[in-house]
RODO-2510 file (C-alpha; in nm, 4 decimals, decimal comma):
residues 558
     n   res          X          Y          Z
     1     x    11,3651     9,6014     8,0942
     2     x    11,4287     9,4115     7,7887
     3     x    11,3351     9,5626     7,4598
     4     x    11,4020     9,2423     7,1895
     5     x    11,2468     9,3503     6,8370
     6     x    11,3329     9,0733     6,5897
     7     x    11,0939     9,0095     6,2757
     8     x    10,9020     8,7315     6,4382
     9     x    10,8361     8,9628     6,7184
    10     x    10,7260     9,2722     6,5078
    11     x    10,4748     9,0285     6,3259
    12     x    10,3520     8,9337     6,6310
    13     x    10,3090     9,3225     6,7144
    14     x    10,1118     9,3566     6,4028
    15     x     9,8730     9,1503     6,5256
    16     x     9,7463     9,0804     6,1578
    17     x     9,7266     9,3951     6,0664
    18     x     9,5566     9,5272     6,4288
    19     x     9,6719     9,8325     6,5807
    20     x     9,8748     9,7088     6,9269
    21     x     9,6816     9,9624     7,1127
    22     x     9,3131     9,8478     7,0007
    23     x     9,4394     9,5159     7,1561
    24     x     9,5548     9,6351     7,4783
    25     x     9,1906     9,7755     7,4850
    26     x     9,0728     9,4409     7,4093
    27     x     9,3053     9,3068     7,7003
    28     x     9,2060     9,5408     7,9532
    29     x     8,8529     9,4720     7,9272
    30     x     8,9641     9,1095     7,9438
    31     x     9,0983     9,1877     8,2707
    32     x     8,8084     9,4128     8,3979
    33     x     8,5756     9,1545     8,3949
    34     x     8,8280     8,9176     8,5995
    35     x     8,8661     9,1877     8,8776
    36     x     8,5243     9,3021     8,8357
    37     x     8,3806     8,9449     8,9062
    38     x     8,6644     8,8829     9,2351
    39     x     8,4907     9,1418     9,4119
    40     x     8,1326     9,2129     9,2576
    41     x     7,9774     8,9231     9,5210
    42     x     8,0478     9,0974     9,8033
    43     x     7,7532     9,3064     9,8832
    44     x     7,4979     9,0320     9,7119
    45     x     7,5561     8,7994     9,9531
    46     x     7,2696     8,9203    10,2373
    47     x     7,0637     8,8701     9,9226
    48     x     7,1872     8,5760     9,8379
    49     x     7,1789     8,3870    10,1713
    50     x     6,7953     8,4563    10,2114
    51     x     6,7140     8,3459     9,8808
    52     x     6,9132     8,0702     9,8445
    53     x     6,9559     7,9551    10,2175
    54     x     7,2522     7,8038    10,1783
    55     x     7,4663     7,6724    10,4995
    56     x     7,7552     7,8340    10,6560
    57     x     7,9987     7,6488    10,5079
    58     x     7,8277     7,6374    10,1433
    59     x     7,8276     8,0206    10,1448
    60     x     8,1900     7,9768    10,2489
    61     x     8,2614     7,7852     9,9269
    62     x     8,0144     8,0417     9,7239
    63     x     8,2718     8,3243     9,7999
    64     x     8,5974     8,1119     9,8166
    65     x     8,5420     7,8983     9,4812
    66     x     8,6100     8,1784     9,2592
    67     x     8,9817     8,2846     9,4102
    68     x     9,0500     7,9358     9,5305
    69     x     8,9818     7,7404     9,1361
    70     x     9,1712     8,0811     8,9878
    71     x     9,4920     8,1003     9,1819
    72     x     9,5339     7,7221     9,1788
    73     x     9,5022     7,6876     8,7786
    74     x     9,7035     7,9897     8,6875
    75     x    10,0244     7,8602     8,5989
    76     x     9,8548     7,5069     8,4694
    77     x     9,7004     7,7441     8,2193
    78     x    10,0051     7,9648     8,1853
    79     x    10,1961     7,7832     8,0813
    80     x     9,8929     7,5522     7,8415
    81     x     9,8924     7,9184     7,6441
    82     x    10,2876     7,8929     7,5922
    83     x    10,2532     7,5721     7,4411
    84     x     9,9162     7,5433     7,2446
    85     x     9,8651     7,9468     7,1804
    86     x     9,7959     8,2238     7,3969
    87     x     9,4490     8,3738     7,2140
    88     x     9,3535     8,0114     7,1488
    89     x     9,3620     7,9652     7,5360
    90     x     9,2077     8,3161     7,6473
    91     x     8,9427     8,2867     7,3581
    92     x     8,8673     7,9654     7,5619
    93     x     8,8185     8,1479     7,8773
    94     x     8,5419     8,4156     7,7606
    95     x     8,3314     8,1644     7,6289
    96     x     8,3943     7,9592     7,9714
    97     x     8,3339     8,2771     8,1680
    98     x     8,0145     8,4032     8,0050
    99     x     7,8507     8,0297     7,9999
   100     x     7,9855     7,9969     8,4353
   101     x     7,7972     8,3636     8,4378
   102     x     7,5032     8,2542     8,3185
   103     x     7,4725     7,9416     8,5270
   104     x     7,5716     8,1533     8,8177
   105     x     7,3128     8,4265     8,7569
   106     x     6,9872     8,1492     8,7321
   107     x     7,1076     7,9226     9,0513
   108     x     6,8187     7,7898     9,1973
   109     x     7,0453     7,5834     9,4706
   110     x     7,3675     7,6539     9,6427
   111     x     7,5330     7,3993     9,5335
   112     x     7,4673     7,4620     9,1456
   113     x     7,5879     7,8435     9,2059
   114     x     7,9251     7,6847     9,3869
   115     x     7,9856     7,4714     9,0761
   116     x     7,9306     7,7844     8,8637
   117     x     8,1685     7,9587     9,0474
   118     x     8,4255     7,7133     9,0594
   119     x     8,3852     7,7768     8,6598
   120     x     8,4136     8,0778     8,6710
   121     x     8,7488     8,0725     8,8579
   122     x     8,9193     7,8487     8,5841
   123     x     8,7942     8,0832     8,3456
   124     x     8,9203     8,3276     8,4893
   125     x     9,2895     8,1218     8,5548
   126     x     9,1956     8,1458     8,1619
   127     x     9,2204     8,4761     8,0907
   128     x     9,4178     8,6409     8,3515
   129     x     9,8020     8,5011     8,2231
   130     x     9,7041     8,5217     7,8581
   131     x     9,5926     8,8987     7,8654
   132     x     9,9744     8,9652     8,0447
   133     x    10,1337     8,7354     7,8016
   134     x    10,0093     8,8736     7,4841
   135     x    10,0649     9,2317     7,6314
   136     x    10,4476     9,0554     7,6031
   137     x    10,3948     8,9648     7,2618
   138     x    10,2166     9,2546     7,1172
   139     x    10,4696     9,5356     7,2782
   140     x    10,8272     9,3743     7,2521
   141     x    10,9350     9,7260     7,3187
   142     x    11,0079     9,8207     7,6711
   143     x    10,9637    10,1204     7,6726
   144     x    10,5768    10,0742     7,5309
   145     x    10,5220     9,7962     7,6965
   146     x    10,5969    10,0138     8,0133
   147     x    10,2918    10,2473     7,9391
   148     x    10,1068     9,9366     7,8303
   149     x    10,1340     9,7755     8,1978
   150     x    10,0736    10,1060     8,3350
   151     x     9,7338    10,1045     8,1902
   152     x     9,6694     9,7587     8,2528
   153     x     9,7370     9,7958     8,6261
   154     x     9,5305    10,0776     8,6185
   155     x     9,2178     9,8601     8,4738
   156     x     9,2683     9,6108     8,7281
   157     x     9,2645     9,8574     9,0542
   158     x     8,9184    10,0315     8,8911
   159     x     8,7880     9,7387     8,8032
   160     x     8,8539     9,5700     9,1782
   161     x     8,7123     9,9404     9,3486
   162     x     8,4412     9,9707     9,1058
   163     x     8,3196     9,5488     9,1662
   164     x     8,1091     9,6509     9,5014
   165     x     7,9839     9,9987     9,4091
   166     x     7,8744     9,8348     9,0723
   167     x     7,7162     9,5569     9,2815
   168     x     7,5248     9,7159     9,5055
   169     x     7,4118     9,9331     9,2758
   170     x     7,2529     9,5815     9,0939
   171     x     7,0835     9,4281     9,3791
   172     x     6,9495     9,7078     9,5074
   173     x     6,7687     9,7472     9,1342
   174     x     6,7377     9,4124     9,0448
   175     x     6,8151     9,0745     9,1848
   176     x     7,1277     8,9150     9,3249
   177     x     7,1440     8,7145     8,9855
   178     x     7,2332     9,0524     8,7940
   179     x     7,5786     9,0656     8,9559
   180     x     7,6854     8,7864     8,7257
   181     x     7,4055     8,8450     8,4380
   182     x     7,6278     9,1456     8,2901
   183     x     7,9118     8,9434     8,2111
   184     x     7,6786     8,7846     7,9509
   185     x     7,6694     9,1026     7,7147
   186     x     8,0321     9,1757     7,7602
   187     x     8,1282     8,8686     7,6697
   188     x     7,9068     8,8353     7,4104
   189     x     8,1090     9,1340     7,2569
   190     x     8,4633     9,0561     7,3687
   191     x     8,4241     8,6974     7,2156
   192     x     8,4082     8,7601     6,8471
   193     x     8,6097     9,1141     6,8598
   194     x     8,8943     8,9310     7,0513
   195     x     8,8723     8,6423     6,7863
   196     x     8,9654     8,9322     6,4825
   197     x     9,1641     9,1555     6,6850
   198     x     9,4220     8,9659     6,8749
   199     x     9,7431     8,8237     6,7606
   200     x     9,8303     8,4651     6,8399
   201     x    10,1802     8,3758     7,0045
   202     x    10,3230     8,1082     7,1524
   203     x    10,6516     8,0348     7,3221
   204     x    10,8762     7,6966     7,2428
   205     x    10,6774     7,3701     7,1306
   206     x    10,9725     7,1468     7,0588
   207     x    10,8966     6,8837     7,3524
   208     x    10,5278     6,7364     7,5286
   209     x    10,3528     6,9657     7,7855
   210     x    10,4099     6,8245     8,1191
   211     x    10,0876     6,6889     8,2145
   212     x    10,1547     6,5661     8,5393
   213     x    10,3970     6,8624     8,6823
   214     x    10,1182     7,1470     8,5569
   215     x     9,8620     6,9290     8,7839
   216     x    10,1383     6,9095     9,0886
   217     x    10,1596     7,2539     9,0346
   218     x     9,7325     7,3308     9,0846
   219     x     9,7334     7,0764     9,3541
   220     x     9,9999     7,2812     9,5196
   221     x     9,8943     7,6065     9,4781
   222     x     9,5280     7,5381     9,5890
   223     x     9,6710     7,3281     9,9683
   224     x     9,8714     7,6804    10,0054
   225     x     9,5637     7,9457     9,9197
   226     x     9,3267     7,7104    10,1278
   227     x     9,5809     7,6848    10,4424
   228     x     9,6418     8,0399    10,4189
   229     x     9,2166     8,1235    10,3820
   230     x     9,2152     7,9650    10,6967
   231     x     9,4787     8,0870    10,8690
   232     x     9,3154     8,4386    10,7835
   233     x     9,0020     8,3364    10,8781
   234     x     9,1052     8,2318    11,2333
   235     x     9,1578     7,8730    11,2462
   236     x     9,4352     7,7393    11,4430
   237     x     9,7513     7,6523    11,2835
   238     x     9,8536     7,3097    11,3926
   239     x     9,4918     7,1304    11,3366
   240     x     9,5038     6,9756    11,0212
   241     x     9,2481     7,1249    10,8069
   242     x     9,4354     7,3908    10,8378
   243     x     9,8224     7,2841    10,8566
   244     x     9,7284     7,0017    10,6161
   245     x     9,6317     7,1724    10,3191
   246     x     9,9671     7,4448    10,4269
   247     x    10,2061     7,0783    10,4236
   248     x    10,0649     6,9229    10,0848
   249     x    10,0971     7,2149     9,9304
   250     x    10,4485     7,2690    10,0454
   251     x    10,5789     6,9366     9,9638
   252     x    10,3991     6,9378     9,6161
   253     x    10,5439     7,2705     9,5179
   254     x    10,9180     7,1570     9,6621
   255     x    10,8753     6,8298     9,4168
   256     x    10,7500     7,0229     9,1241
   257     x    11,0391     7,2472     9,1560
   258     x    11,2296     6,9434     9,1419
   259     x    11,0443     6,7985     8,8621
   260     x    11,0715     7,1105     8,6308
   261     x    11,4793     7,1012     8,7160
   262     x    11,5153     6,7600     8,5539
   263     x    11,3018     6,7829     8,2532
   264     x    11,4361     6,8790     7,8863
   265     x    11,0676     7,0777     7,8300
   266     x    10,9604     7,2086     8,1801
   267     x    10,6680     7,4072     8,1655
   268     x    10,8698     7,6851     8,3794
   269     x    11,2028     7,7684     8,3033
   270     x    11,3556     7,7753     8,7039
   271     x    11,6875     7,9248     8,5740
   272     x    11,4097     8,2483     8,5897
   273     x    11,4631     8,2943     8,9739
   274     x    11,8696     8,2897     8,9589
   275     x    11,7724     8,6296     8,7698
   276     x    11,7898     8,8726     9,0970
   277     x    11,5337     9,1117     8,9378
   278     x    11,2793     8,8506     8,8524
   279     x    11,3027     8,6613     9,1799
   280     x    11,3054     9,0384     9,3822
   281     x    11,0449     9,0973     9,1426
   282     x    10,8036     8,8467     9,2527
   283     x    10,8783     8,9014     9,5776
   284     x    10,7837     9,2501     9,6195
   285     x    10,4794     9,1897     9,4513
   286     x    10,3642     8,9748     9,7359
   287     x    10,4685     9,2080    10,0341
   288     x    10,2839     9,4891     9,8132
   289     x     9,9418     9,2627     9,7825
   290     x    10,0295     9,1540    10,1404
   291     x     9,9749     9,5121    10,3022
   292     x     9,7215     9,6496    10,0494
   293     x     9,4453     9,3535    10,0959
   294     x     9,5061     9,3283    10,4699
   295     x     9,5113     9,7322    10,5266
   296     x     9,1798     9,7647    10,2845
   297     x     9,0024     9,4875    10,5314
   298     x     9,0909     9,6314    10,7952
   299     x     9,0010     9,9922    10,6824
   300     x     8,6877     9,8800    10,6014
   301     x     8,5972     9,7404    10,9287
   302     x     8,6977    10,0890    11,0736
   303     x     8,5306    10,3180    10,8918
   304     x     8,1914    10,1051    10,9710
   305     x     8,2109     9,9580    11,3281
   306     x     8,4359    10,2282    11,4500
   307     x     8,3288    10,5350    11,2441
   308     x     7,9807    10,4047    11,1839
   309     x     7,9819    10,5223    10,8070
   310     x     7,7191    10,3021    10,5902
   311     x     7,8724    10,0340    10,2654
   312     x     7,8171    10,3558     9,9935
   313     x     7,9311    10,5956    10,2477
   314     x     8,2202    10,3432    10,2955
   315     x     8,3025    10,2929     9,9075
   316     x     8,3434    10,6515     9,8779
   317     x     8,6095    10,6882    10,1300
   318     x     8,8194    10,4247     9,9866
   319     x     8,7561    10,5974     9,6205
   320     x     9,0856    10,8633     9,6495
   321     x     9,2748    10,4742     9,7221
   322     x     9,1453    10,3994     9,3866
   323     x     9,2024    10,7286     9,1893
   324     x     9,5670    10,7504     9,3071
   325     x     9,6507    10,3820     9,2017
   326     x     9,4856    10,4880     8,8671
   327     x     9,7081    10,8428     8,8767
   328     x    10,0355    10,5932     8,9327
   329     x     9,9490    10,3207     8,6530
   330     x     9,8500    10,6255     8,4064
   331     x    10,2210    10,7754     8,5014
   332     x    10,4191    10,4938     8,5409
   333     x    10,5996    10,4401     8,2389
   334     x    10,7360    10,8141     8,2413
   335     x    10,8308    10,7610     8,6009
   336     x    11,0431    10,4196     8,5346
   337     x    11,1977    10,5510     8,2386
   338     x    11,3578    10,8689     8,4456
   339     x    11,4265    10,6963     8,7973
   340     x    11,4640    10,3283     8,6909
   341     x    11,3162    10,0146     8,9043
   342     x    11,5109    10,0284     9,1908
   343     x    11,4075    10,3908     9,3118
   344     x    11,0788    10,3561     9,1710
   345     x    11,0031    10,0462     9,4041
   346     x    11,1604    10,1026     9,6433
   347     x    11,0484    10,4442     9,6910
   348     x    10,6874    10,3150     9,6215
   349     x    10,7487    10,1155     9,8991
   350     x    10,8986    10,3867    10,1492
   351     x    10,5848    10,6027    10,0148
   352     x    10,3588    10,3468    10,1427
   353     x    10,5195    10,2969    10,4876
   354     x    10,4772    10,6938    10,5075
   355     x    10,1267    10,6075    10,4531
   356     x    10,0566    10,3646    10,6818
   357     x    10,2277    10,5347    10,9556
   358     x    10,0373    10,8659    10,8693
   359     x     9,7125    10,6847    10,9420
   360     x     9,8424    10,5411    11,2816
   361     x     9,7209    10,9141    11,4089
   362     x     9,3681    10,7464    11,3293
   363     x     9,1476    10,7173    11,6782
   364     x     8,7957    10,6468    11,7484
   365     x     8,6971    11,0180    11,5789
   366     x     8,6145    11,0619    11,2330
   367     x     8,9451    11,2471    11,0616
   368     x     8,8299    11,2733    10,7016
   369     x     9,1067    11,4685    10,5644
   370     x     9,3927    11,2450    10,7759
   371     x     9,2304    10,9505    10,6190
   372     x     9,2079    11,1199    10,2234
   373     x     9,5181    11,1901    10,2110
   374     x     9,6600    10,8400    10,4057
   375     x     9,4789    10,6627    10,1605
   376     x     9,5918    10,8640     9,8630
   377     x     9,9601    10,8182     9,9467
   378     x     9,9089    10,4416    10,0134
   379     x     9,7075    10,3948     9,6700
   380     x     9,9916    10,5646     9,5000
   381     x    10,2850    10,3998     9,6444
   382     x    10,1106    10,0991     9,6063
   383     x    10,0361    10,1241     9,2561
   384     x    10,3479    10,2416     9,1838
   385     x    10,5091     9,9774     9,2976
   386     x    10,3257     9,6906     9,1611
   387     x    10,3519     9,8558     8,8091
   388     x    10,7457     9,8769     8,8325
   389     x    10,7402     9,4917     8,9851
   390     x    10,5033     9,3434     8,7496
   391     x    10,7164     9,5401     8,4497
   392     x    11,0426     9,4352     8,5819
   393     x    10,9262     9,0579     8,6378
   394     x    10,8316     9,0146     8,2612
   395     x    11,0724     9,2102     8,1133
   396     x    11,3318     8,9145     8,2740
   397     x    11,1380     8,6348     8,1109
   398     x    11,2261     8,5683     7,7598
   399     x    10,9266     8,5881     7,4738
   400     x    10,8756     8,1947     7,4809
   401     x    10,7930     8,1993     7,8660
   402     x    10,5746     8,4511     7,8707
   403     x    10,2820     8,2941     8,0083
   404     x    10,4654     8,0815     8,2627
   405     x    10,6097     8,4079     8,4167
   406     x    10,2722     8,5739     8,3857
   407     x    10,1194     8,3042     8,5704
   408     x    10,4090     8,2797     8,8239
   409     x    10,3341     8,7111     8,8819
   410     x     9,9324     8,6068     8,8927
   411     x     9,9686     8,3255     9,1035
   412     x    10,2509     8,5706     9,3713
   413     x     9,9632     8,8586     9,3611
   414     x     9,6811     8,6045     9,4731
   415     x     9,8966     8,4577     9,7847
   416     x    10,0468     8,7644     9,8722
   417     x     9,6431     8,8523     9,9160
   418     x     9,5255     8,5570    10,1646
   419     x     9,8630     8,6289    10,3096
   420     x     9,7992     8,9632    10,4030
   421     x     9,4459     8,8741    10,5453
   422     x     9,5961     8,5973    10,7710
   423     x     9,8932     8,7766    10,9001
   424     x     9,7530     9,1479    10,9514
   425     x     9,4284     9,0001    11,0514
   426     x     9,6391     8,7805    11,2914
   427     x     9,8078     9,0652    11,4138
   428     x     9,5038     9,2440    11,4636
   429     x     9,3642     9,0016    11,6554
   430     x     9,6306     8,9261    11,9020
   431     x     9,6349     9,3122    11,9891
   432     x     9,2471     9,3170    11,9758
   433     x     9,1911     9,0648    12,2646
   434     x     9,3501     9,1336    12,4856
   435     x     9,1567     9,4522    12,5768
   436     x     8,8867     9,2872    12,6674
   437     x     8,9880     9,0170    12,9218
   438     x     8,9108     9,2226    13,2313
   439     x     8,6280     9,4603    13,1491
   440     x     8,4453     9,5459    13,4790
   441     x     8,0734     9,3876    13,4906
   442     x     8,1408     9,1719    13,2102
   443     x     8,1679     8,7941    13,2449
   444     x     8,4274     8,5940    13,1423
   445     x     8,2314     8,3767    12,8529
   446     x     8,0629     8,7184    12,7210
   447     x     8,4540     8,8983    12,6982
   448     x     8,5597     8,5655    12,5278
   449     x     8,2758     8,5842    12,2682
   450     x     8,3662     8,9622    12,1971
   451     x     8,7291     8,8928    12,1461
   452     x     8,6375     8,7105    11,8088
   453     x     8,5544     9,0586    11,6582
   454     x     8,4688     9,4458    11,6904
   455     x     8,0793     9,3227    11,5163
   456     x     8,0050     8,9643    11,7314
   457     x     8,1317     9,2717    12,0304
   458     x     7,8721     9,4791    11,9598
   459     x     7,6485     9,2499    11,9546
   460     x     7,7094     9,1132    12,2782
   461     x     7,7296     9,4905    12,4068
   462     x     7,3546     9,4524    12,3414
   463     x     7,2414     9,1896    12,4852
   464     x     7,3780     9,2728    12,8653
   465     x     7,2883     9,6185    12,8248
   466     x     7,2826     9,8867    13,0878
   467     x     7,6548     9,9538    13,2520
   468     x     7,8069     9,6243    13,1662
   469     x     7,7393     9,6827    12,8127
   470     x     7,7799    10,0240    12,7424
   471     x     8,1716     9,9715    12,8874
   472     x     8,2256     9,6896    12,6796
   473     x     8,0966     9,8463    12,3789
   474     x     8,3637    10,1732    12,4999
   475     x     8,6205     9,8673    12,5622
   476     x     8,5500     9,7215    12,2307
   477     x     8,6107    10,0251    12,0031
   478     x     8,9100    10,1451    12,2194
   479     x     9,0997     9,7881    12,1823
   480     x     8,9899     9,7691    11,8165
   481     x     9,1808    10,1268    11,7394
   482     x     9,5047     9,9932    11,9549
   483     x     9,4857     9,7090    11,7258
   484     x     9,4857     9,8768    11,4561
   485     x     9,7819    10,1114    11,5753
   486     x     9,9821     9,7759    11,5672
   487     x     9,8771     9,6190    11,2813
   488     x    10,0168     9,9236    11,1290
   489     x    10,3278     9,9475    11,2774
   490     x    10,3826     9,6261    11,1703
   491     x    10,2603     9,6205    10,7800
   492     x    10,5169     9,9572    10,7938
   493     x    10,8203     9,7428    10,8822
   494     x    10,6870     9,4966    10,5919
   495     x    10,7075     9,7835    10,3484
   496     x    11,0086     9,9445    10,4328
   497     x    11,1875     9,5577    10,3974
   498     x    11,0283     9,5684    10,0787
   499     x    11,1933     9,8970     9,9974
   500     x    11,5354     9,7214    10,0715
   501     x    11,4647     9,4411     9,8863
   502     x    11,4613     9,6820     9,6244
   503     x    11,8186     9,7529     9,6429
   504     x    11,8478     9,4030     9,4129
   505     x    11,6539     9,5586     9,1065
   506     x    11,8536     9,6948     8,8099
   507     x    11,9101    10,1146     8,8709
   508     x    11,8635    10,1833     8,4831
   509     x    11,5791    10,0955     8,2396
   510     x    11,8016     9,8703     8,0204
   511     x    11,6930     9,7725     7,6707
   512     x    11,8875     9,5279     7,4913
   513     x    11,7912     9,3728     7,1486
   514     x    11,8509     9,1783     6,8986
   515     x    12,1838     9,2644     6,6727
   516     x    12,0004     9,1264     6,3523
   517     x    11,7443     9,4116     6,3467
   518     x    12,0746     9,6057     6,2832
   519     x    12,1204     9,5312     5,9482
   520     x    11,8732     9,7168     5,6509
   521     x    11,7706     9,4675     5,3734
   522     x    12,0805     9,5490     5,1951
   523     x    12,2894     9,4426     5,4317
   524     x    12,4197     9,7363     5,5748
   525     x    12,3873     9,8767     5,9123
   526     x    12,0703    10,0288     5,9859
   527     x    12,1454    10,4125     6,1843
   528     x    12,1154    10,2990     6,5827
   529     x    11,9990    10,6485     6,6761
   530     x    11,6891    10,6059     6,4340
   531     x    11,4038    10,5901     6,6648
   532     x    11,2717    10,2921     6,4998
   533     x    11,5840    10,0611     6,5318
   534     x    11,6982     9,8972     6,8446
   535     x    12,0696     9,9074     6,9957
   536     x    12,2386     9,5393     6,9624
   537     x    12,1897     9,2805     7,2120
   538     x    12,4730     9,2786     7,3641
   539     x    12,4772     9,6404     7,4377
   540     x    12,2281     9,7423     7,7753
   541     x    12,1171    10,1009     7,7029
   542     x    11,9209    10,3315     7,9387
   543     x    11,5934    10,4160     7,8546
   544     x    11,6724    10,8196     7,9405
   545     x    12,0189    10,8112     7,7428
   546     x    12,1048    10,7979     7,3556
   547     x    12,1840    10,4989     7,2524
   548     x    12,5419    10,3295     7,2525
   549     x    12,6969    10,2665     6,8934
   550     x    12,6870     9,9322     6,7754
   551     x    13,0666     9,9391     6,7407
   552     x    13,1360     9,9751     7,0882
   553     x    12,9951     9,6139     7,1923
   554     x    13,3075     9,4552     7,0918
   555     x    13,1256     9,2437     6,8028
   556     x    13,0603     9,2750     6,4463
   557     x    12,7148     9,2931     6,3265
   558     x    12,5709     9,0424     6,0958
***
């Protein structure tokens, strides 16, 4: 971790005279409502569909428009912030995202509430990289930036855990609408507070923003989320509006890798992946968002189809998941500063896999202190390694490219979610079917329909009834647990290669600054050991050790 402290930076920090911390509260809230809003949908949508009556694939778009619009616009906006202001661009996004919420919230037609949501997501593209960037800005020092990411983490897993419980809670009050309505307030509030309160910062401005590569870059981004949405949802590969979407993607990413190579100004600096810790970085982010949104789907469809628990009774099972990621963001910063990145990922990874194989001893019983404590370990090992990852990635990036990294970290945590869906779920599937090809009484288009799923199963269980369906229904739930079995073997061995990608992260907490903060008004040198001056540059010291004297770097302070 990088702790750089030069003047510019520590105005920055003072924010105009606001305490750092009253704008990381101001940040966090910024990011509640983004995680609040991914997830709060969920349970409206029975009350949705029969008021609205929109079509399959319109309700498809209703719940995909929001990720889909976000992850493709992150680093378009990113990197927008870097260039024309960070506060100017998130101030932008609240007033986009509480207008979107109220359009949302009065939708007469599905189409109108798709178009809403579509806002929505580039609000949120909005806010999402400016919050992390200005959390670069505002805490320059590592070692409180640490505790600041381990707080903002923290907001995002309660607000993504609290999105459905909140939710339900609404419609079953109110009306489907009020999911979206109390943004409106919020917003409202945030708005005008955020407008005082935050600092503005901005990386390098000396050449044109690159129109053309930022829209490459959306284009790309969206052919990759849709082909993978697919993939997850159980389309086949090779027809093409599935591997169509995967190849235009590809290639537009490839030339806008290219593009950003050649230019004087590119909106993201790729010299940032030859850094081994920002390019592990990234990657373990997405193997950690790979097995947490895959193993939560699939948890979920567990604990109702297999267990039988109701939504609430659901949500309250997953709630130790939540309160352990929360535990691990609250401790983080201690944590990295005494073990360092590479043990603290790496074991957060290794504590997962210990997870994940724990809850392989999961059968068609109810085991609710097995599962407790599985999903305590997995929230925490989780957490914990997404804090260190996400810490790690933007302590690498220089000041100026703050947004384009915090986009690039954004933009990794959304595919490594419709990348866990599609492969685990994939998984799951090709273990799930199986177990039904041959079940006695059951003919062969009735086992074919129940391979889709453990629900459309159950449903055909019903209609043949008597013997026939009473063993498929038994057939059902016992393939769907062998599944699972697998699909957890497998997310393990994802983990623990995680946990050796590790190995490439630094083993200390390193904090080098700048050698001009060194030197007292005077012009003498300021005492290194005082705990408000930084070592020099040039010198990497350990976040648990004293500091290294400025003479020892083999240069003469200015």
């Amino acid at each position: 971790m990088q702790r750089t402290i030069t003047a510019g930076a520590r105005l920055r920090a003072a924010g105009g005279g606001a305490n750092r911390w009253v704008v990381l509260v101001v940040l966090c809230v910024s990011l509640l409502l983004v995680a609040l809003d991914a997830t709060v949908l969920h349970v409206a949508v029975p009350s949705l569909t029969e008021d609205l009556r929109p079509s399959s694939t319109a309700l498809l778009w209703i719940v995909d428009a929001y990720p889909l619009i976000c992850a493709s616009l992150l680093i378009l906006f990113g990197t927008l912030g870097d260039r024309v202001g960070r506060r100017r661009v998130l101030l932008l996004g609240y007033a986009l995202f509480g207008v979107a919420s109220a359009v949302a919230a009065l939708a007469t037609e599905p189409e109108i509430l798709i178009g809403a949501r579509a806002l929505l997501g580039v609000g949120g593209a909005m806010i999402m990289p400016a919050t992390l960037s200005i959390l670069r800005a505002v805490f320059p020092d590592r070692r409180e930036r640490a505790t600041a990411i381990g707080i903002w983490t923290a907001v995002a897993a309660v607000g993504a855990a609290t999105g459905p419980v909140l939710g339900g809670f609404l419609v079953e009050h109110y009306w489907w609408g009020s999911v979206f309505l109390i943004n409106i307030p919020l917003m409202a509030l945030i708005l005008p507070l955020g407008r005082w309160l935050l600092p503005e910062s901005k990386g390098r401005d000396d050449g044109p923003w690159d129109v053309l590569g930022a829209l490459m870059a959306a284009a790309g981004v969206l052919g990759m989320v849709l082909g993978v949405k697919r993939i997850g949802a159980g389309e086949d590969l090779l027809v093409y509006p599935t591997a169509g979407p995967l190849l235009i993607g590809a290639a537009l990413l490839i030339l806008f890798v290219r593009r950003q190579r050649r230019r004087a100004h590119p909106l993201i600096d790729m010299r940032l992946f030859s850094r081994a810790a920002f390019t592990t970085s990234v990657g373990c982010i997405v193997l950690a968002m790979l097995a947490l949104v895959g193993l939560e789907l699939i948890a979920v469809q567990y604990l109702q189809l297999v267990l039988g628990l109701s939504p609430l009774e659901t949500g309250l099972r997953l709630l130790p998941l939540t309160f352990a990621a929360m535990a691990a963001g609250a401790t983080g910063s201690y944590t990295l500063r005494r073990i360092g990145p590479r043990r603290m990922v790496g074991w957060g990874f290794v504590l997962t896999a210990a997870a994940v194989l724990l809850l392989v001893l999961m059968g068609q019983n109810d085991r609710p202190l097995l599962l407790t404590c599985g999903f305590v370990l997995l929230g925490f090992g989780l957490q914990t390694t997404l804090f260190s990852a996400y810490e790690s990635m933007l302590s690498e990036a220089p000041p100026e490219s703050a947004g384009g990294a915090a986009a690039i970290g954004e933009t990794s945590y959304q595919l490594g979610a419709g990348m866990g869906i599609a492969l685990l779920g994939s998984v799951m599937n090709a273990a799930y079917a199986p177990g039904l090809s041959a079940v006695p009484g059951v003919p062969d288009e009735a086992s074919r329909a129940a391979a889709n799923s453990l629900g459309e199963a159950y449903q055909v269980a019903d209609q043949l009834g008597g013997a026939a369906g009473t063993a498929l229904y038994h057939a059902a739930r016992h393939a769907f647990v062998d599944g699972l079995h697998v699909t957890l073997f497998v997310s393990a061995g994802l983990l623990l290669l995680g946990a050796l990608m590790a190995l490439r992260l630094p083993r200390v907490m390193e904090c080098p600054v700048d050698p001009e903060d060194l030197v007292d008004p005077a012009g003498g040198l300021v005492d290194p050991k005082s705990p408000a001056t930084p070592a020099p540059e040039e010198v990497r010291v350990p976040a648990t050790r004293e500091p290294v004297e400025p003479a020892r770097s083999g240069r003469t302070a200015r």
